[in-house]
N, C-alpha and C positions, 0 to 999 in steps of 0.2 A: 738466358732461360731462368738461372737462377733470380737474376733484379728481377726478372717480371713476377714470378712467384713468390716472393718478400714484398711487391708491391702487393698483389692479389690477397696476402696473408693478412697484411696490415689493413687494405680496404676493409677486410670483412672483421677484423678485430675492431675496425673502431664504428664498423657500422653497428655491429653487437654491443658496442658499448653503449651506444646512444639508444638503440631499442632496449636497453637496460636501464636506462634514464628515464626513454619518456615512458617507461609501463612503471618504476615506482613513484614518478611524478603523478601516475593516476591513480593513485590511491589514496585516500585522506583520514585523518585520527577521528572520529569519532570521543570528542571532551566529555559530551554531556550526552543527557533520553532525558526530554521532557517529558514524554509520556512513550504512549505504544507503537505510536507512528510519527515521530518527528525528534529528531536529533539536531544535535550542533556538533560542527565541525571544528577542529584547532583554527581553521583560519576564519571562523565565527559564523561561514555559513550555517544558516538556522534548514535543514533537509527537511522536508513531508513525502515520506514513503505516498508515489505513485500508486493508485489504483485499488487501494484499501482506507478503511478507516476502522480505528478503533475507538474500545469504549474509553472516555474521558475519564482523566484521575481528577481529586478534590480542586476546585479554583476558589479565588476568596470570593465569590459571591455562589459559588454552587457549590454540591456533595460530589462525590465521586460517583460517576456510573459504578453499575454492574461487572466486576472482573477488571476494572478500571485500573486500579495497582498491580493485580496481574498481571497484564497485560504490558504494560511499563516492565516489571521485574523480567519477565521474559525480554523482551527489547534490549535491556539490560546487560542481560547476558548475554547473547546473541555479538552485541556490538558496540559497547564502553571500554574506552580505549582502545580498540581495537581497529587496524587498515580497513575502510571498504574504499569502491568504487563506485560511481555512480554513472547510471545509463539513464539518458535520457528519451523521453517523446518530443510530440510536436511541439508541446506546450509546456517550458522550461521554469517556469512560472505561476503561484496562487496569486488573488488577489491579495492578499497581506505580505507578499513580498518573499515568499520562503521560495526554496528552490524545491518541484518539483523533482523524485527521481526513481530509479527501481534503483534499489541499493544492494550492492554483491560486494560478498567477504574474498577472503584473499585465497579461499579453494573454491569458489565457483556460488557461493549459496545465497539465493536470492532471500533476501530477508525481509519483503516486502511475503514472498509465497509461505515463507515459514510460518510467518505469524498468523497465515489464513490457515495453515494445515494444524498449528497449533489450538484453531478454535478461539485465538487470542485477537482476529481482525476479518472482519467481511469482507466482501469484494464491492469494489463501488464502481458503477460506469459514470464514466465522467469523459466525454470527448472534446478533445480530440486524443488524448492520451489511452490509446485500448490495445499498444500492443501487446499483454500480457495477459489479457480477459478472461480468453479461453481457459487459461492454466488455473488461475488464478479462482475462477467460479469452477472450476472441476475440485480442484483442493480444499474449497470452503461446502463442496456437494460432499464431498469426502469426509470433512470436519462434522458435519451435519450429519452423517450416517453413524460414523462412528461416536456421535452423542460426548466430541470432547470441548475443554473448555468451555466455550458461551450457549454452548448448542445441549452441554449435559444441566437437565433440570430448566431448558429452556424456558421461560416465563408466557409461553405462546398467548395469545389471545384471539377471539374470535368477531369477524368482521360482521361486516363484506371492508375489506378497502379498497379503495380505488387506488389503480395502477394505469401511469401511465410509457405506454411501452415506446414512447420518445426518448424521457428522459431518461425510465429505468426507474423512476422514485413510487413508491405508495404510500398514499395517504388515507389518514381519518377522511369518509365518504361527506364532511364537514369544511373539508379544510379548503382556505380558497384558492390557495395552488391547485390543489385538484382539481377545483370545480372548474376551473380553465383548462381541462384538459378537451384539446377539439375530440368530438365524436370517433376517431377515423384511429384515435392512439388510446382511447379507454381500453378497462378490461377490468376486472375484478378480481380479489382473490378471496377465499374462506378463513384463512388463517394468514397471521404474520413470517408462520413457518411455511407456506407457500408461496407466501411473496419472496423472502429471503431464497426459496428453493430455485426459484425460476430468474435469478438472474436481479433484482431490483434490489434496491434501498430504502432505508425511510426516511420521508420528509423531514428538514429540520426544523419547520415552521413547524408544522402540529405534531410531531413528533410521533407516530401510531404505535 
């Protein structure tokens, strides 16, 4: 009785060990924040936070967006140097090669949601990756009400633009992305802050 409970002891000590193994093996340094939604990992993976986008800091041929260093400084802090994890969708992959991901700290915190509740990143649909949509457009409806970050002093402007409820994108009623929108997925909105209210993004072609 007693060998079998020193066997049974040891089974589950070394099975605990290993579940100790692979959950610090899934967690990664965070080196570098290029900006608000995209880090490097120690082992050089280049990460773009899943399902947001934020505003651009300075490049050598453009200015910075709007809250653009902001935005980065918060990321920042959040998670340089710091353990995360990363969960992925269907779609593991941008076309520039970065690794898609929601990226979570080492107590639970999505830092992909933070940055949208921060007012510091919108929400973007972009499928097949949408399992975090719902959350994700309630936090940035939340950011929006509460007038923080990108939403305080919002620069709104007044349309019509055109929205198409395929993609999720609005554009200048100009633009020719839009004008390709079939009959059947139009719609319109009066403001940029209704577009943004309801769920869409803006076109990076004409940028509205």
């Amino acid at each position: 009785m007693r060998t079998r409970f020193t066997i049974c002891l040891f089974f589950l000590l070394a099975l605990y060990s290993l579940y100790g193994a692979v959950l610090a093996s899934s967690f990664h340094r965070v080196r570098w924040v290029d900006d608000g939604d995209t880090v490097v990992l120690a082992d050089g993976r280049r990460v773009r936070y899943a399902g947001i986008n934020a505003p651009e800091v300075a490049h050598e041929n453009s200015p910075a967006e709007r809250l653009g260093p902001e935005a980065r400084d918060f990321n920042r802090k959040l998670v340089l140097e710091k353990k995360v994890r990363l969960e992925f969708d269907r779609e593991k992959q941008d076309q520039y090669g970065r690794v898609l991901a929601y990226v979570f700290l080492q107590d639970a915190t999505l830092v992909n949601a933070e940055l949208v509740k921060g007012g510091y990143a919108y929400h973007v649909f972009r499928r097949p990756n949408t399992k975090y949509d719902p959350l994700l457009l309630r936090l940035q409806r939340e950011a929006m009400a509460k007038r923080v970050g990108m939403w305080q002093r919002f620069p709104d402007k007044k349309g019509p633009f055109l929205g198409n409820s395929h993609s999720r994108r609005f554009h200048q009623m100009t633009c020719p992305f839009g004008k390709g929108t079939s009959p059947k997925h139009r719609t319109t909105f009066k403001t940029k802050y209704e577009a943004f209210w309801s769920g869409y993004s803006p076109c990076k072609r004409c940028n509205p």
